[in-house]
Structures are given as C-alpha cells and as structure tokens.
N, C-alpha and C positions, 0 to 999 in steps of 0.2 A: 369865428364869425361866419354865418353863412354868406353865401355869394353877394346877395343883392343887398348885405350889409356892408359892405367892404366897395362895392358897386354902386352907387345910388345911379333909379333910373334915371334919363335923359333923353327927350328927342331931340336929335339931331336937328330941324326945323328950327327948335327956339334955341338955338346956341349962338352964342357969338360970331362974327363972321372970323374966318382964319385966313390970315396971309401967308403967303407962302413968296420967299427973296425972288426978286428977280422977276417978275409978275407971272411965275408960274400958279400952276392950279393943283397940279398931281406930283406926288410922291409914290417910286416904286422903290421898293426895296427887294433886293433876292436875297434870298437864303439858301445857304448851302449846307445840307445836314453832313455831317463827317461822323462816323459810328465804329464799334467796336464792339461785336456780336461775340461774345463768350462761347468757345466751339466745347467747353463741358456744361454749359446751360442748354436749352433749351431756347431755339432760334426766335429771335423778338417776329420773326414774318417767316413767312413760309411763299416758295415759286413752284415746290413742287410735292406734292404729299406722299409721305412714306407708303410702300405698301403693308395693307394691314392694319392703316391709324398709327396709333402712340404719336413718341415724342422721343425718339432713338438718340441715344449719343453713340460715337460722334455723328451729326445730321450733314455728311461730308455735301451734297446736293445743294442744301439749302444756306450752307456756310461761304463756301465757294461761290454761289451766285452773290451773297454781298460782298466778298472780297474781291469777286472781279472788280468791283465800283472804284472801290481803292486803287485797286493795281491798274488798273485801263479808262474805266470809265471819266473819274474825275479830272484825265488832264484832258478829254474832249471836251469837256465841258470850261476847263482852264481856258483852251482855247478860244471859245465860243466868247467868254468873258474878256479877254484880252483882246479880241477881234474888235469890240464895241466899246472898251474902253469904261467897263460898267464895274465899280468897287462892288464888292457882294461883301456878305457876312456870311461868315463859316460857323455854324453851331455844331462846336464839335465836344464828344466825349472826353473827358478830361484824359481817360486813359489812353484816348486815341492819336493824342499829341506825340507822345513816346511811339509807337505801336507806327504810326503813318506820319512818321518825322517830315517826308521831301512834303506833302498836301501841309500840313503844319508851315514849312520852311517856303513854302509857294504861295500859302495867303499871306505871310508877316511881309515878305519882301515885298507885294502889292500894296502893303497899307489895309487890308480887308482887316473888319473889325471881328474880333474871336468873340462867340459867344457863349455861356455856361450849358449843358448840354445835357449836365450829369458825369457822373464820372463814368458809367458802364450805360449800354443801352437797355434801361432794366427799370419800370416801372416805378416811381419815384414810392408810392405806398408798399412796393416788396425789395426797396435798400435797408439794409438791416440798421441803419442807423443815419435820417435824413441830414442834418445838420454838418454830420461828418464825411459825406458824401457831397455835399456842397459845398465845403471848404477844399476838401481834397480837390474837386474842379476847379474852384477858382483859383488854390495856389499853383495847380497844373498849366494851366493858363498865364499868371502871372510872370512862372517862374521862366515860361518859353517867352512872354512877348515882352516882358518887362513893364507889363501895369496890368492891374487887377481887369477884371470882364464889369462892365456895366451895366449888360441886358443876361436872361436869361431864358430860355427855351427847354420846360421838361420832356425826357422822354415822351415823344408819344402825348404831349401836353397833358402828363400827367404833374395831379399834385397829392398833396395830404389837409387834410384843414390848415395846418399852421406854417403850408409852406409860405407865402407871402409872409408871411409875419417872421419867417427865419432869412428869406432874401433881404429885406430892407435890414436888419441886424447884421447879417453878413457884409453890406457894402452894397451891394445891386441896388441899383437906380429903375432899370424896369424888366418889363416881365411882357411875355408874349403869349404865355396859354390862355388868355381870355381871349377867347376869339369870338368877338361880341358887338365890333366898332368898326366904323370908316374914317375915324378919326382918333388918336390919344386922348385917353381920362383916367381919372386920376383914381388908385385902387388903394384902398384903408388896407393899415394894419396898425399892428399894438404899439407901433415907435413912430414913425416916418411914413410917406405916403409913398408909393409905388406909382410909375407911371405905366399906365397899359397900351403898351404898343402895338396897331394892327399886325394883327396875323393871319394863316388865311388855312381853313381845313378843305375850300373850295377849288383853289389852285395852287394843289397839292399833290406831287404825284402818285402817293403814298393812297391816298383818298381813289383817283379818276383810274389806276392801273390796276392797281393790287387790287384793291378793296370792292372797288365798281364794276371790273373788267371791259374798262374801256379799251379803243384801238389808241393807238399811241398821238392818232392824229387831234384827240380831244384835249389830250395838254392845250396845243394851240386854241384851238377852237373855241375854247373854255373861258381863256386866260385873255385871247382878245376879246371877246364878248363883257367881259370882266374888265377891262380897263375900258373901252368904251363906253359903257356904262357910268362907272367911278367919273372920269374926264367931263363927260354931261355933267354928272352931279356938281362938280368941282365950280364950276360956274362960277357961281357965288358964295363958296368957301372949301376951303382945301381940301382934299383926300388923301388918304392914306392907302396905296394897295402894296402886298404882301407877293411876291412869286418863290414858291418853294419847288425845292428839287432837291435829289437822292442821285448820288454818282451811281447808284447799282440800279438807277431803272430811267431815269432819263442822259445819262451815259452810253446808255446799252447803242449799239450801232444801227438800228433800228427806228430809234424814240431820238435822237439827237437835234436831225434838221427842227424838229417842232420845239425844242425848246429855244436854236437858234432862231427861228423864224419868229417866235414870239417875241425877243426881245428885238431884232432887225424892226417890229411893224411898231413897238412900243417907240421904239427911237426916233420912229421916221415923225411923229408927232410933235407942236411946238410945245412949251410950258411943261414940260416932263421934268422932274429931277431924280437921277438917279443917287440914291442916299443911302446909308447904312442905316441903323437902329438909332446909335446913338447921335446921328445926325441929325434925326428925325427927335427924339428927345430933345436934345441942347433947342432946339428953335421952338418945341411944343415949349419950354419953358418959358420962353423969351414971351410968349403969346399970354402966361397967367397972370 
C-alpha cells in the first residue's frame, strides 16, 4: 500500500472533539532513544569527520561519542526524569538491552514503557531479513520486562513497504514513524489496523543539533514554542506532543539544563499529562 492508502486524509478541524481524563488538554510524551552502534559497521551518525572522507573501521571518534551517552549521558538525563517525576519511554535496540543492562534495569524499575527500536541501529530497508529482526526485538524486550512491546519506533523512522503490515502480524498495537499528526489515527494494513501515534522529527535532538547545527539552547526554545502552540490548539480538542532525546547529545554536559528546563516550563502549566505511548493508545481507544 502506498502511504496515503494505509493513511486516509483528515483535517483535523472536522474531527471529532477528543477528551482527554481529568479535564486536561495536552499530552506529552518523552522518548528516550537507547542505541547500539555496531563499532565494525559503519557509524549510523557522525560528530566528527574522518580525515580524508571514507568511512574507517574502527570509527573510534565517532563510536566513543555515542557511547559516552550510554556510560554518562543517560543517567543525567535519568536524573532530570526522576527530579520531575515524569514516566518516559525508552526506545531502545533490542540488542541494546543485553549490551546497556543497568539503562535496561533503570527504566523497568521505573515502570518506563520499552519500545521496539530494531534490534541494531541500522536502517530498517538494509536488515537482511525485516520480519526476523522484529521478532528478535520484540522477544529481546519481552524476555527483559516480561511482556511483549506494544508500540514501535524504526531506526531513523525508517520502514520497508510492508513494515506496517508485518508489525500488526507480529503483535504491535502502534507505530510512531508517521510523523504526520497532532493527534492518533488509525493506519491500514493487510490484517488489523495500527494506531499512529504522534511523533515528533521537530523536537528532536537528532533533527536541531546534528543535522541543523543548532546551539544547544534551541532544544528549549523549539520545544517550548512547540507545546505553546499544541496547548492553544488543544482548547477544544486534545493534542498529542512528542519530546525526544538521545543520551549522547542532549546528555552531553553542555545541552542538559535545556532539556531540564524544557520539561520544568512544560510542568509548570495546568491540564498537562505526562503519558507513555501506550497510555496515549489505551485512551485513543476508549475515544473510537
């Protein structure tokens, strides 16, 4: 199916009105990407360019700065989360559960919902074989938290034509790489329907640092602008906003206060709920 067959349009204007418990307005959800960068592939991002070009193995430089995120970054940001009392979702690599056991062992004890991720941080169209690669993930997942993953996040929000049509087969309830919505709808495939949960490629650190060459200070600036907005809109019917983040660049000692500081201005507001994926699901439900 092409996109907009699996999607049918919708404006938002003529939809239903959406409730949200409690006489809130907005939903934010964080996501916590957890990764495992193959140091005999070829680095999924680059901080620093080889001289001379290529693509060197081993890329000790550029390996080392995601693995700081693992070893330092992610329990600043642990921090930051446990200071505000905020459940997040950790979309993490199936391989990376084994690989980064105590990050593993530090979102289960929270209650933080696991998300599918892939099993390697590697292009969902260049795993040598998709289906087997998403079961690998989700048994890696199951086998640590003790139940299957319900949402899923490809690499890179990458897919294949028939990845939706192999998640709902596999068990997955929804799916995050359309980033398309301010709200959940509902995504075809060839068995069961997928629900599509906002995501966000806007506030993203991955997007404003790496890719844009912002100053660290735009996470913030970006993100509140962003829910500001969302909250107006929410008025008269719910929203969905997404806040993602990478222990190896909003971790960094540098970028930290702005992603504190973002979620401090998010909290100080009334009608906010702070929700996982599949929280956000089970109530999208409740609403068809």
């Amino acid at each position: 199916m092409l996109p907009n067959e699996r999607i049918a349009y919708s404006a938002i204007k003529d939809r239903p009105r959406l409730a949200l418990p409690q006489g809130a307005r907005l939903v934010v959800w964080v996501i916590i990407n957890v990764e495992e960068w193959n140091p005999r592939e070829t680095m999924p991002r680059t901080v620093l360019t080889p001289p001379a070009g290529g693509s060197p193995e081993p890329d000790i430089p550029n390996w080392a700065w995601h693995e700081y995120g693992n070893r330092v970054g992610f329990w600043r940001m642990l921090d930051v989360l446990d200071r505000f009392r905020i459940p997040a979702v950790l979309a993490i690599n199936g391989a990376a559960i084994q690989t980064y056991e105590p990050i593993a062992l530090a979102a289960k004890e929270r209650g933080w919902e696991f998300m599918g991720h892939g099993f390697g941080q590697k292009n969902m169209q260049k795993v040598p074989d998709e289906r087997a690669d998403i079961v690998k993930t989700s048994d890696a997942i199951r086998k640590f938290t003790g139940r299957a993953p319900r949402g899923w996040l490809g690499p890179g929000l990458t897919e294949t034509w028939d990845t939706p049509d192999i998640l709902a087969e596999e068990g997955y309830e929804y799916v995050s790489d359309w980033v398309l919505d301010d709200q959940p709808v509902m995504l075809k495939t060839r068995t069961r329907p997928l629900v599509s949960v906002p995501y966000t490629q806007e506030c993203n650190d991955v997007a404003m640092i790496l890719i844009q060459h912002h100053k660290a200070s735009e996470y913030k600036d970006r993100a509140v602008d962003q829910f500001e907005q969302l909250y107006a809109d929410a008025q008269n019917s719910a929203r969905i906003m997404a806040l993602v983040a990478h222990p190896y660049i909003m971790g960094a000692p540098h970028r930290l206060r702005y992603f504190r500081e973002t979620l401090e201005h998010m909290q100080s507001r009334p009608g906010v709920l702070f929700w996982t994926g599949e929280q956000i699901l089970d109530w999208y439900r409740t609403t068809l």
